[in-house]
NUKEVO-396502 format. One line per 4 residues: number of its first residue (from 1); their letters; for each residue z, y, x of N, C-alpha, C, O, CB. Coordinates in steps of 0.02 Angstrom, whole numbers, plus 50000, padded with zeros to 5 digits. Each point is the difference from the previous one (the first is absolute). Glycine has a CB too. Layout:
<atoms>
NUM) A) Z,Y,X,Z,Y,X,Z,Y,X,Z,Y,X,Z,Y,X  ...;
</atoms>
This chain:
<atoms>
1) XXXX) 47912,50896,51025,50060,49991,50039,50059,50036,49968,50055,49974,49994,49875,50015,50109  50054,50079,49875,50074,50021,49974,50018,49967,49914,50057,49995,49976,49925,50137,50108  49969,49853,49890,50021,49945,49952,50069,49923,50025,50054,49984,49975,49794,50059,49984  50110,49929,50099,50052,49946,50023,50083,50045,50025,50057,49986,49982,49817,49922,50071;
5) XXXX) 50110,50131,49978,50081,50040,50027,50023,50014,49914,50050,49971,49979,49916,50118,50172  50013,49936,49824,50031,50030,49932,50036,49934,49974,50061,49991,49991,49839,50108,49973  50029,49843,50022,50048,49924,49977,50056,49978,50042,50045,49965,49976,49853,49987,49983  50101,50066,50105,50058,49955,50041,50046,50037,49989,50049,49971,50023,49900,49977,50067;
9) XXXX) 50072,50114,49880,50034,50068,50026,50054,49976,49914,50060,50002,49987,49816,50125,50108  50057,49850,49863,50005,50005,49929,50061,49923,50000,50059,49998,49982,49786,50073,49969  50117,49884,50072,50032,49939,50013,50087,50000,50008,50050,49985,49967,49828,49991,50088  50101,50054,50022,50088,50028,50040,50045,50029,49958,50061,49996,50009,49892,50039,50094;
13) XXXX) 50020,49995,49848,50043,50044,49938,50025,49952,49986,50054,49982,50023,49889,50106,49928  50019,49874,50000,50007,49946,49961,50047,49957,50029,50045,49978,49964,49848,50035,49996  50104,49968,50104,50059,49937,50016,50077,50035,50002,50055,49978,49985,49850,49945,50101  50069,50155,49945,50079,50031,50005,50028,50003,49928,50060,49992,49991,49916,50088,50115;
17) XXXX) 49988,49930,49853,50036,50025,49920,50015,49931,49973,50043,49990,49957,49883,50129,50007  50045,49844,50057,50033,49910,49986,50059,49999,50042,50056,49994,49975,49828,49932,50014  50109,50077,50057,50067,49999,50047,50067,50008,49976,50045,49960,49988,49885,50084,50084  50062,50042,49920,50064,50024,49949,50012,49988,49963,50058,49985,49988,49943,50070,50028;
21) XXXX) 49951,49942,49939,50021,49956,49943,50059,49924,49987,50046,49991,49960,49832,50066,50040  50087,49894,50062,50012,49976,50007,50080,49998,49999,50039,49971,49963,49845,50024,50064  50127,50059,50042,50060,50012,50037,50049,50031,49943,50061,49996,50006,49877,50024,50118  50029,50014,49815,50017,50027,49957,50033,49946,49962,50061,49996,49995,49859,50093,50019;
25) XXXX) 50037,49867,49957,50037,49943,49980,50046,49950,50020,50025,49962,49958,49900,50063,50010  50088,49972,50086,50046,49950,50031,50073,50033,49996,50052,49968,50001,49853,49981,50083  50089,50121,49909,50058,50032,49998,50045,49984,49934,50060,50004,49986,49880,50082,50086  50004,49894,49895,50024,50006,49927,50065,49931,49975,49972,49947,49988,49882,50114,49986;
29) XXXX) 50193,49938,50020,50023,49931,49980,50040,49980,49945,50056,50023,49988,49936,49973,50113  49974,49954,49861,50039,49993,49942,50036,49929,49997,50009,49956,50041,49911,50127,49902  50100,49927,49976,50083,49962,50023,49962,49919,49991,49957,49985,49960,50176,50117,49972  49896,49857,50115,49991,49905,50006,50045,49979,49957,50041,50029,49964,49933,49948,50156;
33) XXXX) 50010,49964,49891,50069,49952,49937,50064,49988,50054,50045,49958,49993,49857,49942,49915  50094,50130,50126,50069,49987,50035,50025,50081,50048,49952,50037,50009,50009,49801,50007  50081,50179,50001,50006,50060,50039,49971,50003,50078,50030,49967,50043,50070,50043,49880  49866,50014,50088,49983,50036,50068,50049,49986,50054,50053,50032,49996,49896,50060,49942;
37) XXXX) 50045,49867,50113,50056,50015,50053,49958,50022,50061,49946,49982,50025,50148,49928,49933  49959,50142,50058,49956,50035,50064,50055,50027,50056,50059,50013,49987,49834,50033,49928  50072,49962,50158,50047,50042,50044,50011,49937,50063,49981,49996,50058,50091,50096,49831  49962,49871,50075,50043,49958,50058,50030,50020,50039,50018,49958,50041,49928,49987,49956;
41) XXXX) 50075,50122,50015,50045,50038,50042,49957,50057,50039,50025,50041,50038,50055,49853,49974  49842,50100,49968,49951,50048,50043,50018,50062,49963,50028,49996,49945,49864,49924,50091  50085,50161,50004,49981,50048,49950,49972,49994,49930,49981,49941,49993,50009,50095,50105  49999,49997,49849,49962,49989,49948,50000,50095,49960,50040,50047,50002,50002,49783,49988;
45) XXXX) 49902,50161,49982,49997,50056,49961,49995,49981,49915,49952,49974,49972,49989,50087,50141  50117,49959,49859,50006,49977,49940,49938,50005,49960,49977,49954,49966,50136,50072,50045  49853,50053,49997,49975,50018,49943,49917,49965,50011,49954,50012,49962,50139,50109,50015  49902,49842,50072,49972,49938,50009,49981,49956,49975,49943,49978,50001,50093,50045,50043;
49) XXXX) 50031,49948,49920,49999,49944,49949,50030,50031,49930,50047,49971,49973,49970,49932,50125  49956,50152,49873,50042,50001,49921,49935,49980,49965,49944,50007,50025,50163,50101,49975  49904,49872,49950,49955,49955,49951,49993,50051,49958,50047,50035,49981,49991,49843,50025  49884,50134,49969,49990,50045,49961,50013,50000,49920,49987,49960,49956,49947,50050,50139;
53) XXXX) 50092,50042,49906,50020,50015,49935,50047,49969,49976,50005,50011,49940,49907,50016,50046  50132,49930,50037,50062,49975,49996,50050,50026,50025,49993,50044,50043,49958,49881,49950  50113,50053,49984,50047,50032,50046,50028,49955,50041,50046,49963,49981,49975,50116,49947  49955,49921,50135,50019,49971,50071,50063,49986,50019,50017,50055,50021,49901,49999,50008;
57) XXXX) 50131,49910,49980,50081,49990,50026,49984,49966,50055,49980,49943,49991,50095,50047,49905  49931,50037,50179,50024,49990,50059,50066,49967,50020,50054,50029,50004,49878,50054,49997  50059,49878,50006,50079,49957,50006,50013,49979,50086,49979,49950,50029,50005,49980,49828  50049,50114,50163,50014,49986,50079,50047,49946,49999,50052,50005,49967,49935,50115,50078;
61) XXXX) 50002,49833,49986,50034,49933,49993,50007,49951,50079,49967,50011,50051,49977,49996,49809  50087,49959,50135,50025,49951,50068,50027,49964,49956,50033,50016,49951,49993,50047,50162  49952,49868,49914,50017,49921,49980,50066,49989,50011,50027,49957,49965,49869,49997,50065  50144,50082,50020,50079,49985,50023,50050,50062,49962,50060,50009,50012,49897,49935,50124;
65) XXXX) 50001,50094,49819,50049,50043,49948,50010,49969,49946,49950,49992,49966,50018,50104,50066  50098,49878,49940,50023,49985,49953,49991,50017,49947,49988,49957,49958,50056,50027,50100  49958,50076,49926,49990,50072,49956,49929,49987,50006,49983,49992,49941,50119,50106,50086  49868,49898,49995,49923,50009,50016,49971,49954,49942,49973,50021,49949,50031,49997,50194;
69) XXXX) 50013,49886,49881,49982,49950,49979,50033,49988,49921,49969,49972,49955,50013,49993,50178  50075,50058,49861,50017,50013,49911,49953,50048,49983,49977,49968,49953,50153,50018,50038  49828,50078,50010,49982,50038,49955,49924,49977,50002,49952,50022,49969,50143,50076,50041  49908,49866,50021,49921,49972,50011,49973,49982,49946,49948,50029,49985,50068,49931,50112;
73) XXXX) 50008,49987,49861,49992,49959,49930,50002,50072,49954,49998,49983,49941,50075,49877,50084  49928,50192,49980,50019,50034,49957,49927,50042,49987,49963,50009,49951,50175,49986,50084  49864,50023,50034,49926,50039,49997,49944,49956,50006,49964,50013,49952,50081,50085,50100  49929,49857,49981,49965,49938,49984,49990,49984,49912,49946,49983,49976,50110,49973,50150;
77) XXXX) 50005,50053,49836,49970,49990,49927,49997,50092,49991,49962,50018,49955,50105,49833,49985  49953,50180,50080,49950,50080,49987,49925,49989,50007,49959,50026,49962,50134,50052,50096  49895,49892,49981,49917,49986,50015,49962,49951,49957,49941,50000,49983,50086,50020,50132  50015,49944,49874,49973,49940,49958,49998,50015,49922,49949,49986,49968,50100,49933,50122;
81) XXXX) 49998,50106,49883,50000,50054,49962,49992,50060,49940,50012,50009,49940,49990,49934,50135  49972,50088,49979,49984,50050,49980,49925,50037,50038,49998,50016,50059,50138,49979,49908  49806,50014,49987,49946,49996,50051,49999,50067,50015,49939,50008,50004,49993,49896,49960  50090,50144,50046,49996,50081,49997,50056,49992,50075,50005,50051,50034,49976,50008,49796;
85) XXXX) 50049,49894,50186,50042,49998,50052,49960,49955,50074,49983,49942,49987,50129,50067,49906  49877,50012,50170,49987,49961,50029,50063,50020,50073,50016,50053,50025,49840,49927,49905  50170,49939,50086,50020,49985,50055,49985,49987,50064,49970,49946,50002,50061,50040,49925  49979,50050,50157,49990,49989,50064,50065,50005,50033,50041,50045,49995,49844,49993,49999;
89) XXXX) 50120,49903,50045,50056,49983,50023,49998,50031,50059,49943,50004,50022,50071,49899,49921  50031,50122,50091,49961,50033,50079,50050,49967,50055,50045,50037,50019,49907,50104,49938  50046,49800,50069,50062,49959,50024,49998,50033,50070,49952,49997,50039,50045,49878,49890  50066,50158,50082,49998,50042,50071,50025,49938,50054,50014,50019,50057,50024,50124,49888;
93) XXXX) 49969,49790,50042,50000,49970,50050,49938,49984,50080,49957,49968,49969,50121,50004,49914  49908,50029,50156,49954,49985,50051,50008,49906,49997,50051,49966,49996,49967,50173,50090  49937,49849,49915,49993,49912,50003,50050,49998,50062,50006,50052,50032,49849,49909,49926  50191,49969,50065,50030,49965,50013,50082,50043,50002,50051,49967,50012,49832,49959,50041;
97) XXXX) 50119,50142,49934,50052,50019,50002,50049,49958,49953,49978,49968,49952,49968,50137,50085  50116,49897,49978,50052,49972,49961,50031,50058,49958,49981,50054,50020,50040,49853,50067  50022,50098,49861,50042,50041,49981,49950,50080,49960,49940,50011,49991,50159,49920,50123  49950,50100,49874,49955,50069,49950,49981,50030,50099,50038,50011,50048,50063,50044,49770;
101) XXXX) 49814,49950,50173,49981,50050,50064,49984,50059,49972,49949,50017,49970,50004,49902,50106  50129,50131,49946,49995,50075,50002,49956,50022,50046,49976,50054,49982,50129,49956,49985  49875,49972,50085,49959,50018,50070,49926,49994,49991,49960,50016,50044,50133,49939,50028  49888,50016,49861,49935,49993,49989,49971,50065,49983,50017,50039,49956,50000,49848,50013;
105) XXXX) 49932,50116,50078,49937,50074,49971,50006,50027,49926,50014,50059,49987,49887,49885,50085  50087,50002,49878,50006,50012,49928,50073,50038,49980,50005,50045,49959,49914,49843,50024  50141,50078,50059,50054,50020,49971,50030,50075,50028,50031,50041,49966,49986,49826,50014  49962,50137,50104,50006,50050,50029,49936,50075,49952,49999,50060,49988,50051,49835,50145;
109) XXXX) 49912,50048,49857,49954,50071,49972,50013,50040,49921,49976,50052,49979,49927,49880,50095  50148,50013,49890,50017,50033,49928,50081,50034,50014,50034,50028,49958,49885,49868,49956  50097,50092,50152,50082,50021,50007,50032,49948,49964,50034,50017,49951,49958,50111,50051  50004,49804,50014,50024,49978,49929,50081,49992,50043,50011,49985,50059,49860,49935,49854;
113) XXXX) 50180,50098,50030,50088,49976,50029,50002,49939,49932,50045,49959,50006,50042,50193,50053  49884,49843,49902,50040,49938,49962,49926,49971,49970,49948,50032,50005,50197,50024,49954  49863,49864,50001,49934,49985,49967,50062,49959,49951,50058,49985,50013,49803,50008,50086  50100,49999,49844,49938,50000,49989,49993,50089,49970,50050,50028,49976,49936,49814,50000;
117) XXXX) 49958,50187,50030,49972,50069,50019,49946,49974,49962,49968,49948,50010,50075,50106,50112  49944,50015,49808,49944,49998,49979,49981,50058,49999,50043,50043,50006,49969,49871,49946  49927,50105,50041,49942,50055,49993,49955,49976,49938,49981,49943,49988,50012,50088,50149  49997,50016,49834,49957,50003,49943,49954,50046,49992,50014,50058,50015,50063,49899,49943;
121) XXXX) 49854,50026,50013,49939,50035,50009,49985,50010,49923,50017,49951,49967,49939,49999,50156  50019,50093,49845,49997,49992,49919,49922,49996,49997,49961,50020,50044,50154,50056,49908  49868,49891,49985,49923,50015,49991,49941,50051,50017,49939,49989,50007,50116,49964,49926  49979,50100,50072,49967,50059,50051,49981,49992,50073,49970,50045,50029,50095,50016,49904;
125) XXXX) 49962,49856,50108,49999,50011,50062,50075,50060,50012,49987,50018,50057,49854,49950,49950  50206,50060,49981,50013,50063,50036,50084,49956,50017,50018,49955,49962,49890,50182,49965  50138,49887,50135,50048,49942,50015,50052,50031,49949,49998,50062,49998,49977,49895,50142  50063,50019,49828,50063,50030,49967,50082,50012,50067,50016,49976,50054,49921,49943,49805;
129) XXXX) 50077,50106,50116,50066,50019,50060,50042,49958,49984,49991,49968,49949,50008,50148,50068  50063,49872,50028,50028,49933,49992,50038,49995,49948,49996,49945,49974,50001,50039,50130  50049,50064,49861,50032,49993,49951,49961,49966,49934,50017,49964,49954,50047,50132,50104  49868,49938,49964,49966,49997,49912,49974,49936,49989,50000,49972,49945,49955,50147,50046;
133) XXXX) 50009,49846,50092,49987,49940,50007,50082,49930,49979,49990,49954,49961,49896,50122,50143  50157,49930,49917,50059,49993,49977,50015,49983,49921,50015,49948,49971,49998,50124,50128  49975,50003,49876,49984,49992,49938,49968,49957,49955,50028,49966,49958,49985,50111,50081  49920,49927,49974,49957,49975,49967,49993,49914,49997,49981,49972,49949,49974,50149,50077;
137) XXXX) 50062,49840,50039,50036,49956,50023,50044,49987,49956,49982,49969,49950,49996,50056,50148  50066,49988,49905,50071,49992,49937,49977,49994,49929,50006,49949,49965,50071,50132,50102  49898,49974,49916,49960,49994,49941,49961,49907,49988,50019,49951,49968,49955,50210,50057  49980,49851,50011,49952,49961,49995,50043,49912,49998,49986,49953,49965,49915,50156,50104;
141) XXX) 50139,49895,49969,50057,49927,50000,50018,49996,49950,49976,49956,49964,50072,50042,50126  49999,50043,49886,50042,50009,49943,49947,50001,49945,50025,49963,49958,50077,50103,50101  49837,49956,49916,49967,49977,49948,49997,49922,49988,49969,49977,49952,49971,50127,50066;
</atoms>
């Protein structure tokens, strides 16, 4: 009998360390042939979606920003590209809203006052501050 408890005990290990694993892996995300769109106006946690070992550009965006929809083509071929670069769009709109939704969770939750708004994550995973993200952005166009 304490042979069978030891196997079931041994077993239970076994499915939990698959588990995490598992859970371990799903976390993980790397870059698609097209950019990531995520949010729709819900909360989101960036460091969620940065693609490993790349450097991640967060592009806070709404379909009714002008500014938004010109720089789009820009970073879209950043992704296409350049493979050390990966793109996620984070559209702070809520489905059927009209117009840029400032009132959305996503937008209320980054403080956002203007878009298009980027954040940048470097190959480390670690977030860069906004100037440097800015930066590197500029850079990366202008090459």
């Amino acid at each position: 009998m304490m042979t069978r408890a030891f196997s079931l005990g041994r077993c239970f290990a076994v499915v939990l360390a698959m588990a995490a694993a598992s859970a371990s892996a799903e976390e993980v995300h790397t870059k698609a042939a097209e950019p990531l769109r995520i949010s729709h106006g819900s909360v989101v946690t960036l460091a969620d979606y940065v693609v490993t070992g790349k450097l991640t550009i967060f592009d806070f965006y709404s379909d009714y920003c002008p500014p938004c929809r010109a720089l789009k083509p820009r970073l879209e071929d950043l992704h296409h590209s350049h493979p050390e670069v990966a793109l996620v769009v984070v559209d702070i709109n809520r489905p059927g809203v009209k117009g840029i939704d400032w009132k959305s969770p996503v937008a209320r939750q980054h403080q956002l006052e203007s878009i298009p708004h980027l954040v940048v994550f470097g190959p480390d995973g670690k977030r860069r501050d906004d100037d440097e993200s800015q930066a590197i952005v500029e850079k990366l166009i202008g090459s």
